[in-house]
C-alpha positions in Angstrom: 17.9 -58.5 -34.9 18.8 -59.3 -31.1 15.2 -58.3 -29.6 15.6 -59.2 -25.7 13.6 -58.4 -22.4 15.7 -56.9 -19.7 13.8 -54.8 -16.1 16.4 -52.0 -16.6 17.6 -51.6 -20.2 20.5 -48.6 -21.8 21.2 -47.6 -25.5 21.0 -44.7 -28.2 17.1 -44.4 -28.1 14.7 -45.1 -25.5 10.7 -44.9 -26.9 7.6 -44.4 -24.9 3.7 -44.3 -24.8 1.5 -41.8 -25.0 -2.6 -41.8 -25.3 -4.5 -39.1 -27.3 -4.9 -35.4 -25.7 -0.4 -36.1 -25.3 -0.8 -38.1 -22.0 2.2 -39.7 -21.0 2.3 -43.2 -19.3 3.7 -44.4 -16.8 7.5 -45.2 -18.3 7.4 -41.7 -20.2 6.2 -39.8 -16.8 9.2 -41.4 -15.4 11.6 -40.1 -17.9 10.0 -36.5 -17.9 10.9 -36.3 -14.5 14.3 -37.1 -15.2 14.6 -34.1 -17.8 13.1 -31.8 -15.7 10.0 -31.7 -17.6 12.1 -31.5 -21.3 9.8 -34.4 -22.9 6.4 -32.7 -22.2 8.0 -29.5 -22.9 9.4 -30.7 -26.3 5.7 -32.6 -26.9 3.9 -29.2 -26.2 5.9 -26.9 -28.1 5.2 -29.7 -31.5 2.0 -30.0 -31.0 1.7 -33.4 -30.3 -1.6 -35.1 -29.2 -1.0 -38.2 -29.1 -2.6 -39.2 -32.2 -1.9 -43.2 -33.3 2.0 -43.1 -35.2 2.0 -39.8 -34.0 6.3 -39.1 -32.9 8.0 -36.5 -30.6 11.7 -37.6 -31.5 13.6 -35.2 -28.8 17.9 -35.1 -29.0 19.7 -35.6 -26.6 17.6 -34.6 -23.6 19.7 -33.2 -20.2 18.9 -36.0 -17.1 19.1 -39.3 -18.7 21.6 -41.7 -20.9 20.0 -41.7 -24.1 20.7 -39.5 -27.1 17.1 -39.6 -28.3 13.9 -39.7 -26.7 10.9 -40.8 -29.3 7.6 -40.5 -27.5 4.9 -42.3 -29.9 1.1 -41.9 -29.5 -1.0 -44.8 -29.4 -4.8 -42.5 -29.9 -7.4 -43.3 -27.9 -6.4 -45.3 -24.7 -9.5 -47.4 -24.4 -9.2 -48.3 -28.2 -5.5 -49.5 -27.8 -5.1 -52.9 -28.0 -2.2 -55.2 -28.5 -2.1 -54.3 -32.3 -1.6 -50.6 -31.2 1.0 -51.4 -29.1 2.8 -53.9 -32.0 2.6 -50.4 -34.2 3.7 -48.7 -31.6 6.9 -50.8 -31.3 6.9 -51.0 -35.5 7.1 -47.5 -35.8 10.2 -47.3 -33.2 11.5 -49.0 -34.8 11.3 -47.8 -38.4 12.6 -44.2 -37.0 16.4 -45.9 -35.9 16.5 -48.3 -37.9 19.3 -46.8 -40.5 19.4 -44.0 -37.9 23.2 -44.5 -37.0 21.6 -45.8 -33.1 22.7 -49.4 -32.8 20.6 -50.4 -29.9 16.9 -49.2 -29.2 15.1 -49.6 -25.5 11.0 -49.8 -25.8 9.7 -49.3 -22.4 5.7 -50.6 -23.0 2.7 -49.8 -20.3 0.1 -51.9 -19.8 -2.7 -50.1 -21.1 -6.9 -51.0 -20.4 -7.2 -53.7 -22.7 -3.4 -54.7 -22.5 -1.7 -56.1 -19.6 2.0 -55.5 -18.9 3.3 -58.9 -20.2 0.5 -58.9 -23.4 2.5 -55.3 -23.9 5.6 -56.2 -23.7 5.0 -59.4 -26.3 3.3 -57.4 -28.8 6.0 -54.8 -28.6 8.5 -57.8 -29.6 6.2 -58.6 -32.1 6.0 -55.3 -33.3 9.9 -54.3 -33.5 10.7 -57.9 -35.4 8.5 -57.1 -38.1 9.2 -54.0 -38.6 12.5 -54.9 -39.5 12.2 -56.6 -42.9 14.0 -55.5 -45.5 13.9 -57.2 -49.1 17.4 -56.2 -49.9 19.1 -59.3 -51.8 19.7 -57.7 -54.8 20.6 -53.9 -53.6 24.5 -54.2 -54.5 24.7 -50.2 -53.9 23.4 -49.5 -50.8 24.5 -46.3 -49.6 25.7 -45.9 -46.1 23.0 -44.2 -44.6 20.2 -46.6 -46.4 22.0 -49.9 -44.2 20.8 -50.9 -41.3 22.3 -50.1 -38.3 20.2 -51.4 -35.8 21.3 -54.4 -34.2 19.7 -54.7 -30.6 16.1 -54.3 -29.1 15.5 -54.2 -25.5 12.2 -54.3 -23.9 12.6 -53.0 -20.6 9.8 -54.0 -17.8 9.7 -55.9 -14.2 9.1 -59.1 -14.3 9.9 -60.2 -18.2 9.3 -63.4 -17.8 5.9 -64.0 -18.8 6.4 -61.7 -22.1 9.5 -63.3 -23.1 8.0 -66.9 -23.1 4.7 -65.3 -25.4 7.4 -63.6 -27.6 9.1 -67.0 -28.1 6.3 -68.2 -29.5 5.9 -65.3 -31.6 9.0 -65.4 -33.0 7.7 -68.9 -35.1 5.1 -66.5 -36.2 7.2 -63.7 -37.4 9.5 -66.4 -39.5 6.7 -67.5 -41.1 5.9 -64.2 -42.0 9.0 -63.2 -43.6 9.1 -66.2 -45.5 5.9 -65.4 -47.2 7.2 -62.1 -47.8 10.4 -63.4 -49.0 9.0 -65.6 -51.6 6.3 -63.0 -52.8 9.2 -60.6 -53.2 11.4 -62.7 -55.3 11.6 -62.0 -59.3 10.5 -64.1 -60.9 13.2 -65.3 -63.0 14.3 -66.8 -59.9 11.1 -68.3 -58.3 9.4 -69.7 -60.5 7.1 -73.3 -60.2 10.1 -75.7 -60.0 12.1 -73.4 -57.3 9.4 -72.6 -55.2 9.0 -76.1 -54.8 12.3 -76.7 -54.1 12.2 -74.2 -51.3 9.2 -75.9 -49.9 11.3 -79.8 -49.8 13.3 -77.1 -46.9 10.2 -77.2 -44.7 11.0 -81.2 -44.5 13.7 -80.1 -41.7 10.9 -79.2 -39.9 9.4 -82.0 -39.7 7.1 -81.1 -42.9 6.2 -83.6 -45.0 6.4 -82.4 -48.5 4.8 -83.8 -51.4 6.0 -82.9 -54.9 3.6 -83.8 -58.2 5.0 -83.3 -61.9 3.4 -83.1 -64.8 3.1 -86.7 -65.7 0.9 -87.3 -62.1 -1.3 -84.4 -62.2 -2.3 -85.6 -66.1 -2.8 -89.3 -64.1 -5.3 -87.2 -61.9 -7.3 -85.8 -64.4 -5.8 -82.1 -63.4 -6.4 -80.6 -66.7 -7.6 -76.9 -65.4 -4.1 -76.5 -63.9 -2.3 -78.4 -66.6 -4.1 -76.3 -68.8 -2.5 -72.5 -67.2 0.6 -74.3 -67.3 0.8 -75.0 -70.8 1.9 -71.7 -72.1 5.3 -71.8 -70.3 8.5 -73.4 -71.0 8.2 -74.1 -67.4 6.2 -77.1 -65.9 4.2 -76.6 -63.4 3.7 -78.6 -60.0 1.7 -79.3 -56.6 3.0 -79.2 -53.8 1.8 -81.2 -51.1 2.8 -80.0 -47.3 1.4 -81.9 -44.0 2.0 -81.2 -40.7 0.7 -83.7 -38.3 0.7 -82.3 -34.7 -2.3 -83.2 -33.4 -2.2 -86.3 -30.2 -5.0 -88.1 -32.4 -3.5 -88.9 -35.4 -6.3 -90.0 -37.3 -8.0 -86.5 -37.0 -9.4 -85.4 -39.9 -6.8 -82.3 -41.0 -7.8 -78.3 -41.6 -6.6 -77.8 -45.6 -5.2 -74.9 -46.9 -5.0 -74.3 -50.2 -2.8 -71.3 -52.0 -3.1 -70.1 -55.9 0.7 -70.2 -57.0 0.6 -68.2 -60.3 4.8 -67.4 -60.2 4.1 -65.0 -63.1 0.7 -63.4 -64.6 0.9 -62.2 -68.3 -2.5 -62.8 -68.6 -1.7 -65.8 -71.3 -3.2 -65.2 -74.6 -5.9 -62.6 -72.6 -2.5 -60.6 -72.2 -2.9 -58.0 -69.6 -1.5 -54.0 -70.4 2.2 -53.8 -69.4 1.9 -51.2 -67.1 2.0 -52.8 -63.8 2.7 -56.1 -65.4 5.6 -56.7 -63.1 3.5 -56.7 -60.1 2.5 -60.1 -61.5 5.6 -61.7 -59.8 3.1 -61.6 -56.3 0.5 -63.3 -58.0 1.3 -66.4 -56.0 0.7 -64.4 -52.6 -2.1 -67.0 -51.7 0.7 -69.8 -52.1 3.2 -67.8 -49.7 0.5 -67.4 -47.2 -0.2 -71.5 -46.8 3.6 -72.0 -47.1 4.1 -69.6 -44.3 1.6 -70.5 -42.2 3.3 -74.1 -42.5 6.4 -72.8 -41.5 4.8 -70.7 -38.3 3.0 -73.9 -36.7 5.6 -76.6 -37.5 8.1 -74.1 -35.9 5.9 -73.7 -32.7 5.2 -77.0 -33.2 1.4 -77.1 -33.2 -1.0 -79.6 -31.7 -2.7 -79.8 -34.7 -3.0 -81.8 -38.3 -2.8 -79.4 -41.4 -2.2 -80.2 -44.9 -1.1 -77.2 -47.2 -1.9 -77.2 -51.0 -0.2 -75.5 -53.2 -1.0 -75.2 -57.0 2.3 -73.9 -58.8 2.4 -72.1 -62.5 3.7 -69.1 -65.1 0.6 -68.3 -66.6 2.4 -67.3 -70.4 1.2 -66.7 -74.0 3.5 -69.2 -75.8 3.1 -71.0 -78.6 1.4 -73.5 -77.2 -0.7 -71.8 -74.4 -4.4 -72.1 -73.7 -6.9 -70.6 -75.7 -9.8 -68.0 -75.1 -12.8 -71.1 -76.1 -10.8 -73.9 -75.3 -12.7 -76.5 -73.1 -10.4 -78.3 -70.0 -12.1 -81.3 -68.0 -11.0 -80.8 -64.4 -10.0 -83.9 -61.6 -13.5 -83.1 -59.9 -14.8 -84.5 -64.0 -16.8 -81.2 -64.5 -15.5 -79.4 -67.7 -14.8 -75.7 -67.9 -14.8 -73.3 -71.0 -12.0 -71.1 -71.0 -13.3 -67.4 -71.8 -10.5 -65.6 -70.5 -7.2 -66.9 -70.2 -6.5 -64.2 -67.6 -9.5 -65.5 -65.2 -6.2 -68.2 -64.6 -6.2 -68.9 -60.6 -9.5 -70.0 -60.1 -8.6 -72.8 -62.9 -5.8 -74.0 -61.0 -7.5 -73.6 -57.7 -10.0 -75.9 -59.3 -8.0 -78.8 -59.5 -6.2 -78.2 -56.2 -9.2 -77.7 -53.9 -10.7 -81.1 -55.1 -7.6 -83.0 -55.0 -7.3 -81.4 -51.0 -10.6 -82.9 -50.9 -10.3 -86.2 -52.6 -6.3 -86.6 -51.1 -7.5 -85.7 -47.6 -10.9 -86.1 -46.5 -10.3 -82.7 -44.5 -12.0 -81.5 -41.4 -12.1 -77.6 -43.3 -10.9 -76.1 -46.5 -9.5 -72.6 -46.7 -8.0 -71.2 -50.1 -6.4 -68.0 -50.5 -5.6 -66.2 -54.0 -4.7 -63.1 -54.9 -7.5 -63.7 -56.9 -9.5 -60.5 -58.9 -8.8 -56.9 -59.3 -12.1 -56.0 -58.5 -11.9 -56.9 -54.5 -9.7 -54.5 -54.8 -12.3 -51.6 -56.1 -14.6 -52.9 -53.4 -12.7 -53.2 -50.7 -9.0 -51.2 -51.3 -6.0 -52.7 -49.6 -7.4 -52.6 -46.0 -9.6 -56.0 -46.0 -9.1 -59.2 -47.8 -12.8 -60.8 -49.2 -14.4 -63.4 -47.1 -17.0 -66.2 -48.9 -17.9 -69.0 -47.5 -20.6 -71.7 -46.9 -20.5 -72.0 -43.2 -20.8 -69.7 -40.8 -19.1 -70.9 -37.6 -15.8 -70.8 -40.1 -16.3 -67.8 -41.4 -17.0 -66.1 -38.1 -13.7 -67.7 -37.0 -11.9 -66.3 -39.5 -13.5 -62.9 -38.7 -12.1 -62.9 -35.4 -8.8 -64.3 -36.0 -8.2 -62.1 -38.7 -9.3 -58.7 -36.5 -7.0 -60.3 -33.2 -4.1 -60.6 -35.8 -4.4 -57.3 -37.9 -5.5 -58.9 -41.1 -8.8 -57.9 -41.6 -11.5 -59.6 -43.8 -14.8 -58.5 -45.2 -17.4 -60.9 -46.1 -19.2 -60.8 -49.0 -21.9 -62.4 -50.2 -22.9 -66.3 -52.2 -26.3 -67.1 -54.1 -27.8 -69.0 -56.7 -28.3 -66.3 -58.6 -24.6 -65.2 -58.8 -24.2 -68.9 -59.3 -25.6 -69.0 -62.7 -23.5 -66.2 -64.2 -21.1 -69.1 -65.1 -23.6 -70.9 -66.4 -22.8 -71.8 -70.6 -24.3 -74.3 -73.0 -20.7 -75.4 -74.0 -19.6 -77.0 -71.1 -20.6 -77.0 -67.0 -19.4 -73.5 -66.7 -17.4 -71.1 -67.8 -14.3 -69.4 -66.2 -15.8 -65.6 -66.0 -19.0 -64.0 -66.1 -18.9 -62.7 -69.9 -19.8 -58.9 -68.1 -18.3 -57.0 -65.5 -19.9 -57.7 -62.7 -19.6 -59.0 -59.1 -15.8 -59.8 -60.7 -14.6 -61.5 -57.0 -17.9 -62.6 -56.2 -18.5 -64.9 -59.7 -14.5 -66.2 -58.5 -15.4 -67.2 -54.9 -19.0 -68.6 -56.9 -16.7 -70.4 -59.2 -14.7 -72.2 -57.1 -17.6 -72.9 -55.1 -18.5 -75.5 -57.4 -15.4 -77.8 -57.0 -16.4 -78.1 -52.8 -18.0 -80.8 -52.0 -21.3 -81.0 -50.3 -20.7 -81.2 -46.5 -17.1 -79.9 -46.5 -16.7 -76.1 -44.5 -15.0 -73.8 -47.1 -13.8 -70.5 -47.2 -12.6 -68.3 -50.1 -9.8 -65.2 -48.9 -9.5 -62.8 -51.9 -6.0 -61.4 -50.7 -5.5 -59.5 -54.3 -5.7 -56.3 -52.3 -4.2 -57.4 -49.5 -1.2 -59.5 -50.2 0.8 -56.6 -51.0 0.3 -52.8 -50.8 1.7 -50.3 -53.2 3.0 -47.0 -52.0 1.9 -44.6 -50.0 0.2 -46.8 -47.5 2.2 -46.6 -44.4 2.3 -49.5 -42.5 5.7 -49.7 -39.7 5.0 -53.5 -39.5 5.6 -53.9 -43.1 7.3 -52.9 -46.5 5.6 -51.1 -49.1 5.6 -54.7 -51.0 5.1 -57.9 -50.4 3.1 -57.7 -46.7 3.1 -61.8 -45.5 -0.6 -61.2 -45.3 -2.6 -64.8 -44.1 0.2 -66.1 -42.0 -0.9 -64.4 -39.0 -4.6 -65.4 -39.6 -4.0 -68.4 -40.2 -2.0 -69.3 -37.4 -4.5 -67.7 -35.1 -7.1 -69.5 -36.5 -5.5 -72.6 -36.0 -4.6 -72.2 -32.7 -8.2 -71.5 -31.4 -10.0 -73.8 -33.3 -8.1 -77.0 -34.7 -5.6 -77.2 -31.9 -6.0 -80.2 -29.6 
């Protein structure tokens, strides 16, 4: 998509603000005048108020060039931030896109929290992401489901200072749709092997990129990961990805560290089909660290990061893991294996310490779309915070709210500690009852951090990818790209030189 910043911009669709009550702004007042009073006319007579998402779409309105005039509420004015206005742009944009209109003008006001140029980068922001579309293997696309969209102009004097902010943005927005990419893939396609060959293409970048086989994680002592792996005909690997931006060299990096499960049956724990398929995004937590790699290497970021990625197919062959079997992890502590489906915090084991032990990082941050039950306790609107220090997690807090990706922390103790407590081995992989489910997974990978390090554990099961009917213009009803944005933030405002 051609999004460019222009002070007087023409095409098929023009949009415009509005605040709650149906105020127009400034750029919207301007065009009412031109009709003669049409727009507020056509806003009154729908019943419009201005709510957030909220459209007046009026046709070919008497007194200016455009065929269509969308005005799109932003709610309250005082709550409208830079995330309202990227919606505002998103939903623009989702209205025209297989409209027939080839070219869309967003006029954006600067609004109390939001300054002119802030507007007019979040609306770039806001029309490039809303115009993903998964649609590799659609051989039968009707014409009226293609795109015909091929131009965004964001009118506003002096552009400047928004089009250098939305430059920068647009390494952000990459990395996003590669996460989304990868989480949307079948999985007969990416599985451990190709993911990691898509990852050597960050190398162009100026990545470095780190692939381990089989034969060196069993050197390391990996048998928690080794162990998921087992089941498959396919090997699994870990993926290695540093980025050193940083002026001092030698500065300790931030680690991130992403569960990769390609496919979840459940192994021999075999989950019901129904649903089953949505187990190709059960590396979401992997997409996120490789996107974020992609965003800061792109933007080139003054900052040393390492990105770990712990690739498998979790499967019930013939010779996969067994419910009682006992693995002995890199870290040395041994783990018995209750429930072959309680898989990513096994591989997530083995990868966290070897972060640790590989690195000597600065932070470590894992993601994995890790337990159903964040999911009944917090839905698809916030991902699960844990961690063990509180200057990181109250970083993450706020990068997640500036970005849109919200988090909820939830709680650590001894007490929830011991519910992996066994006599057969140092712990066991699941609680044996159904309790604090994503709690007793952060708990559990707890205990492969080592004393001193600042963690943090993102449960993005809920998060990673939404199901149908939430409506979201800055993303498809799949695979979201959620932790790119977060992360990137974070990184930018706290490990940045």
């Amino acid at each position: 998509m051609d999004i460019r910043f222009v002070t007087a911009g023409g095409g098929d669709v023009v949009a415009v603000m509005a605040t709650e009550g149906g105020e127009l702004l400034e750029a919207g007042k301007a065009l009412d005048a031109a009709t003669n009073g049409r727009i507020s006319k056509a806003a009154k007579a729908t019943n419009f108020k201005g709510g957030a998402g909220q459209v007046v779409d009026v046709l070919a309105p008497e007194g200016v060039d455009f065929a269509r005039v969308l005005v799109i509420g932003l709610g309250k004015p005082d709550a409208a931030d830079g995330m309202a206005v990227e919606r505002w742009a998103g939903h623009a944009v989702k209205r025209t896109l297989t409209s027939g209109a080839e070219k869309l003008v967003l006029q954006p006001d600067a609004l109390p929290a939001v300054t002119k140029a802030e507007a007019g980068a979040h609306a770039a922001m806001g029309a490039r992401l809303a115009t993903y579309r998964f649609d590799t293997y659609r051989t039968k696309l009707k014409p009226d489901q293609k795109p015909t969209l091929t131009a965004v102009e964001i009118s506003m004097d002096g552009p400047a200072a928004a089009r250098a902010r939305a430059e920068q943005d647009e390494a952000i927005v990459e990395g996003v749709f590669f996460a989304r990419d990868l989480v949307s893939e079948p999985p007969n396609v990416l599985y451990p092997q190709s993911f990691a060959e898509r990852l050597r293409d960050l190398e162009t970048l100026g990545v470095e990129v780190d692939v381990l086989d089989t034969a060196q994680m069993e050197k390391l002592g990996m048998g928690a990961l080794l162990g998921v792996a087992q089941g498959s005909a396919r090997p699994g690997f870990l993926v290695a990805m540093r980025w050193n931006g940083s002026s001092q060299k030698k500065a300790k990096p931030l680690a991130l560290v992403g569960k990769g499960v390609t496919f979840d049956t459940g192994g021999i724990s075999i989950k019901p089909p129904g649903g089953m398929d949505e187990m190709k995004g059960d590396m979401g937590g992997a997409a996120a660290v490789a996107g974020a790699m992609k965003a800061i290497a792109l933007r080139k970021a003054k900052a040393n990061v390492v990105g770990i990625v712990a690739l498998v197919e979790n499967m019930p062959g013939s010779n996969a893991q067994r419910p009682g079997d006992i693995v002995t992890t890199m870290s040395g502590q041994t783990i018995e294996v209750l429930n072959t489906d309680a898989e990513g915090r096994l591989i997530l084991a083995d990868a966290v310490w070897y972060a640790q032990d590989k690195y000597d990082p600065a932070a470590v941050i894992d993601l994995a779309t890790l337990t159903g039950a964040v999911i009944v306790a917090l839905g698809h609107e916030n991902a699960g915070l844990f961690s063990n220090d509180e200057d990181l997690a109250q970083a993450i807090i706020a990068a997640g709210t500036a970005e849109g990706e919200a988090v909820w922390r939830l709680p650590l103790s001894a007490a929830y500690d011991k519910l992996i407590d066994t006599p057969n081995a140092d712990m066991k992989n699941i609680a044996g009852k159904p309790v604090a489910g994503s709690i007793v997974g952060a708990q559990f990978v707890k205990r492969f951090v080592k004393d001193g390090t600042p963690w943090a554990h993102l449960d993005i099961a809920g998060t990673a990818w939404k199901p149908g009917p939430y409506e979201d213009p800055l993303s498809p009803a799949w695979a979201t790209g959620y932790g790119v944005r977060l992360l990137n933030r974070l990184i930018a405002s706290r490990f940045e030189d």
